[in-house]
C-alpha positions in Angstrom: 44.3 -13.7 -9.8 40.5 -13.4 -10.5 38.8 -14.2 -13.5 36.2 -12.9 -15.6 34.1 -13.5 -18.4 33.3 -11.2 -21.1 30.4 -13.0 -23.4 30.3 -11.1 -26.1 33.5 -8.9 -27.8 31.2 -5.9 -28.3 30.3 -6.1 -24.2 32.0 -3.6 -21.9 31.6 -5.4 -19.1 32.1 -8.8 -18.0 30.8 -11.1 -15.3 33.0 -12.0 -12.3 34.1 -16.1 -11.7 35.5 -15.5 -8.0 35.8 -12.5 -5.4 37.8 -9.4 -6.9 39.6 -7.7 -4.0 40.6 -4.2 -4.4 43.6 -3.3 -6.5 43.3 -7.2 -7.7 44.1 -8.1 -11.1 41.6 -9.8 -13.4 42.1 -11.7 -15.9 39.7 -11.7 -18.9 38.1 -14.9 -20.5 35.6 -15.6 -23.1 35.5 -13.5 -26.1 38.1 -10.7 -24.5 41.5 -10.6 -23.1 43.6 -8.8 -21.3 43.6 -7.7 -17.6 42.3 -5.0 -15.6 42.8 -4.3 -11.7 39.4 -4.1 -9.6 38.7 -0.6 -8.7 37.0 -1.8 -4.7 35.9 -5.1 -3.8 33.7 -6.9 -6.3 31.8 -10.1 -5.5 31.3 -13.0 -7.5 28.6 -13.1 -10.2 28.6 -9.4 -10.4 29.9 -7.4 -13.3 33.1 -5.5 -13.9 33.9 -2.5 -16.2 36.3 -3.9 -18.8 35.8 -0.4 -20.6 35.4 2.7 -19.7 31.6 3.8 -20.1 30.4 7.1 -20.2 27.2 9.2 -18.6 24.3 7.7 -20.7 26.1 5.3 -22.9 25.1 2.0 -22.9 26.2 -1.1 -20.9 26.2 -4.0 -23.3 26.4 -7.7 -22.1 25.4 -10.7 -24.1 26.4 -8.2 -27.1 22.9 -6.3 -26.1 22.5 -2.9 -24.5 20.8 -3.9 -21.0 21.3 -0.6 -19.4 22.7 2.7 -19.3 25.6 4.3 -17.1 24.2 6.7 -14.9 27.6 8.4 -13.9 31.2 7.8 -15.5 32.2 4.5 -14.9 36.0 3.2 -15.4 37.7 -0.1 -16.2 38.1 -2.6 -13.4 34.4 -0.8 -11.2 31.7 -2.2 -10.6 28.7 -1.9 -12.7 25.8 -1.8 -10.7 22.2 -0.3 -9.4 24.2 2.9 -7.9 25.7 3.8 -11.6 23.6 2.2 -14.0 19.8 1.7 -14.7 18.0 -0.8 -16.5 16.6 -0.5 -20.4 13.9 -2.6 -19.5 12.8 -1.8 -15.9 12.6 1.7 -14.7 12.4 1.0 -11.0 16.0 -0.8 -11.0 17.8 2.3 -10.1 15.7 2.9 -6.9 16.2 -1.1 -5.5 18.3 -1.3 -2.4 21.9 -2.1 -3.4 22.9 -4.7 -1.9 19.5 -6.5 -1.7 18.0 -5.6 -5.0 14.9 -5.1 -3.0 12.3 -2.4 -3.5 13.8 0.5 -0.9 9.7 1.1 0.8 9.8 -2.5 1.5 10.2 -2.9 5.5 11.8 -6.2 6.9 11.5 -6.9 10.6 
């Protein structure tokens, strides 16, 4: 089993401790409990949905808002550039993926 930390009770998502495989269960540590199952593949570090969040509603980790869903997101997904955006950077939601880099940038 994986684990993941939820910092704040008020936060609906929490931060990966190991790699989540699909369908794996997850435990919650910190200020929440529980489990949930990982809706794909997650990697460590990253953040999991341990709520669901709705189209415009906030994502709150640390007990702060620091973005907002972009699309419907579920318990156990993954809660990233491709369905959230930042509060404090508007450029976030065009960043590559999986390199968090600026999509214009060319690499050779």
């Amino acid at each position: 089993m994986t684990d993941c930390f939820q910092i704040d009770r008020a936060d609906n998502v929490a931060t990966l401790l190991g790699d989540a495989a699909e369908f794996a269960e997850v435990s919650i540590r910190g200020d929440g409990s529980g489990t949930i199952h990982a809706a794909q593949t997650i990697r460590a570090g990253h953040k999991i949905a341990v709520a669901a969040i709705a189209t415009g509603e906030r994502v709150i980790k640390y007990g702060f808002p620091i973005g907002e869903a972009t699309q419907p997101i579920a318990p156990g997904e993954w809660v990233h550039l491709h369905n959230c955006r930042s509060l404090y950077d508007a450029r976030s939601s065009t960043l590559d993926i999986e390199s968090g880099s600026p999509r214009e940038t060319r690499y050779v």
